[in-house]
N, C-alpha and C positions, 0 to 999 in steps of 0.2 A: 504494500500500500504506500503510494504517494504523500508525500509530504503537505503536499498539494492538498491530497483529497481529506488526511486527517486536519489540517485548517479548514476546509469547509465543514467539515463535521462538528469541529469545534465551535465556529460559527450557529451553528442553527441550534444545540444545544445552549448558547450561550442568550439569544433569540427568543428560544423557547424558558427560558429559566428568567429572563429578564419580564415576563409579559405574564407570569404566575404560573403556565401550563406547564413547565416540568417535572412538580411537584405533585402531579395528578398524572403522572405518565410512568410506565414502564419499558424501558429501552428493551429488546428484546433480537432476536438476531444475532447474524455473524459481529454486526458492529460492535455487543457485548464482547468479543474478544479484546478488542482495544484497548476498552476499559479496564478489562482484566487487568492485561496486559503492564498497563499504566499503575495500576493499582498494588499489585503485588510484586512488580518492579523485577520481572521476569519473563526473558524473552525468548525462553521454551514455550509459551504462550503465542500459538497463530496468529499472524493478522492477515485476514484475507478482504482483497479488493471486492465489494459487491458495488452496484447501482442498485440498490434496496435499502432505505433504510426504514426499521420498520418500529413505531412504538406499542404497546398494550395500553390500554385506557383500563387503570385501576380499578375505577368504582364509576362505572357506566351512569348506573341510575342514580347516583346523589346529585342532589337540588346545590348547584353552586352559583356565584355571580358568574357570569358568563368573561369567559376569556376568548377573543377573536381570533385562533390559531392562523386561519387564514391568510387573515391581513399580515398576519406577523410573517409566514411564509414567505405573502406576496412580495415584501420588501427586501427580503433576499433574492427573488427573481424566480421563481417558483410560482407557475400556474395551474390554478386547476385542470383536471383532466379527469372528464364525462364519461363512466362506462353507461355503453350504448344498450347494455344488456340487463344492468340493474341500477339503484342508487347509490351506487357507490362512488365516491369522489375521492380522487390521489392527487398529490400535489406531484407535480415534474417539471423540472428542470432539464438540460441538455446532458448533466453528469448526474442525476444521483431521480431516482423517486422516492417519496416519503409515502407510508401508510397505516394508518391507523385500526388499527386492531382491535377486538373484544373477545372477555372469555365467555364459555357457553350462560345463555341467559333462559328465564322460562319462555321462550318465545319462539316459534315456529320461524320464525325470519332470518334471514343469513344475513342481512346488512340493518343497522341498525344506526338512531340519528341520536349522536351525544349532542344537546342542544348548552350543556357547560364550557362547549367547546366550540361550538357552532361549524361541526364534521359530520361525516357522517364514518362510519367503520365496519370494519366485516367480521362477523365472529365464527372464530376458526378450533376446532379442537385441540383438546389439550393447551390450552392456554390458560386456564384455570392455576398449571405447574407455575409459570409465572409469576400467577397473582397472589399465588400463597405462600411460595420458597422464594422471598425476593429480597432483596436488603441494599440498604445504601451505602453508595461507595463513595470519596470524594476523588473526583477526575478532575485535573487542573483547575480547581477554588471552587468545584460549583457540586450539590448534593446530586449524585444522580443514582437512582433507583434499577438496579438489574436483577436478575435471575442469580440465585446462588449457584457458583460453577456447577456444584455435585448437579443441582437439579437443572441446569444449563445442558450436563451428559446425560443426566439419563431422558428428558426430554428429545431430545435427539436423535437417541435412540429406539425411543418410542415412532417418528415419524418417520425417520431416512428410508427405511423402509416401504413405506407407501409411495416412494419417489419411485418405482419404478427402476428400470437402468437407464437413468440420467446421470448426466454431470452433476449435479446439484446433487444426486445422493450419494455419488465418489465424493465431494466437497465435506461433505457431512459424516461419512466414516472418519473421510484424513482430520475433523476438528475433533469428533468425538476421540479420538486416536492419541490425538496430541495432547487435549486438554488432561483428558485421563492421567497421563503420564505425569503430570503436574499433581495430581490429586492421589497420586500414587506412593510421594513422597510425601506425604505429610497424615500421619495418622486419624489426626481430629477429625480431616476432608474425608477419609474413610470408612467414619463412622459415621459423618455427617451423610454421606450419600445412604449407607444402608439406611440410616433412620429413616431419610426421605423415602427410598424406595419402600421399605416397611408402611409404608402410610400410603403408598397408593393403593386404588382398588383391586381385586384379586388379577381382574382380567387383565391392567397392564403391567402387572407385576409377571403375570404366565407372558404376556407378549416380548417384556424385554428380557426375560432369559431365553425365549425361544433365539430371539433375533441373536443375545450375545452367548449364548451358547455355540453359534453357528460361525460368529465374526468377529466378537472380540472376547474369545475365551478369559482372558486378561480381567474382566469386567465382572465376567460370569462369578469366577472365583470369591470377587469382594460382597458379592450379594447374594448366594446361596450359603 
């Protein structure tokens, strides 16, 4: 990743925390490697170039003053862009798309309208891991809210799989791969991940032994 492209990142973080929306937001994605990264001030820690960058919206339905993410977007050069298919709205630029995200709600809807934000978002599974194993980290001066690694891997775990044979699920072996090894050396991270694992429901608990049984035996071991 470009020096370049972690200043713009830096940028819209900075954007969005200046305008009150980053404290209602969860970074989520490959871009959470950076921050890792940044964080724990090791660079055994990937950082992979995407054009996605994507947040989770915390607490969808709570009643807040209203924050214009948009306008705030707009002023870094970032326009909306209209899926023709449903209501969903991304903000794009020529380098990067932003998207806003939601975890499962009681609602038959797949896209759904945070009017605290004035977005609209898509709500995607397994996002819920996110919203409950999340914690703050500080990335150059400012509080930002990520996935805790342990449940950053096993999340990923959970979905790489449903990618099919794509790039994007080679991408996502090599992070799960790498992050691991990072959480490998450190005990606490190792009980921290079974705990989490321990706590998910039966079914993704049989699904991600199934998958690291098969691909990251390494993985299997810390959790059975």
């Amino acid at each position: 990743m470009t020096n370049s492209a972690i200043e713009k990142f830096d940028e819209i973080l900075h954007v969005l925390n200046k305008v009150g929306a980053l404290k209602r937001l969860i970074l989520v994605g490959s871009w959470c490697l950076l921050v890792y990264r940044e964080y724990y001030r090791n660079e055994l820690i990937p950082v992979l170039r995407t054009m996605d960058l994507d947040f989770l919206i915390e607490k969808p339905n709570e009643k807040l003053p209203v924050v214009d993410v948009p306008k705030a977007l707009s002023n870094l050069g970032f326009e909306l862009f209209f899926d023709v298919n449903s209501p969903l709205v991304k903000f794009e630029r020529t380098d990067l798309e932003i998207e806003f995200l939601c975890p499962r709600l009681r609602t038959k809807d797949v896209i759904v309208n945070i009017s605290h934000l004035n977005l609209t978002a898509q709500i995607l599974s397994y996002m819920e891991i996110a919203q409950k194993y999340s914690k703050v980290l500080e990335y150059k001066g400012i509080s930002l809210k990520v996935p805790e690694p342990e449940a950053f891997v096993l999340h990923k775990v959970l979905v790489y799989p449903l990618r099919g044979d794509s790039p994007k699920k080679q991408k996502d072996l090599f992070t799960v791969t790498n992050l691991f090894e990072v959480i490998v050396g450190n005990q606490e991270s190792l009980n921290r991940m079974k705990e989490i694992f321990m706590d998910f429901p039966k079914k993704w608990r049989h699904m991600i032994l199934e998958t690291t049984k098969k691909d990251l035996p390494q993985i299997e071991k810390v959790l059975i």
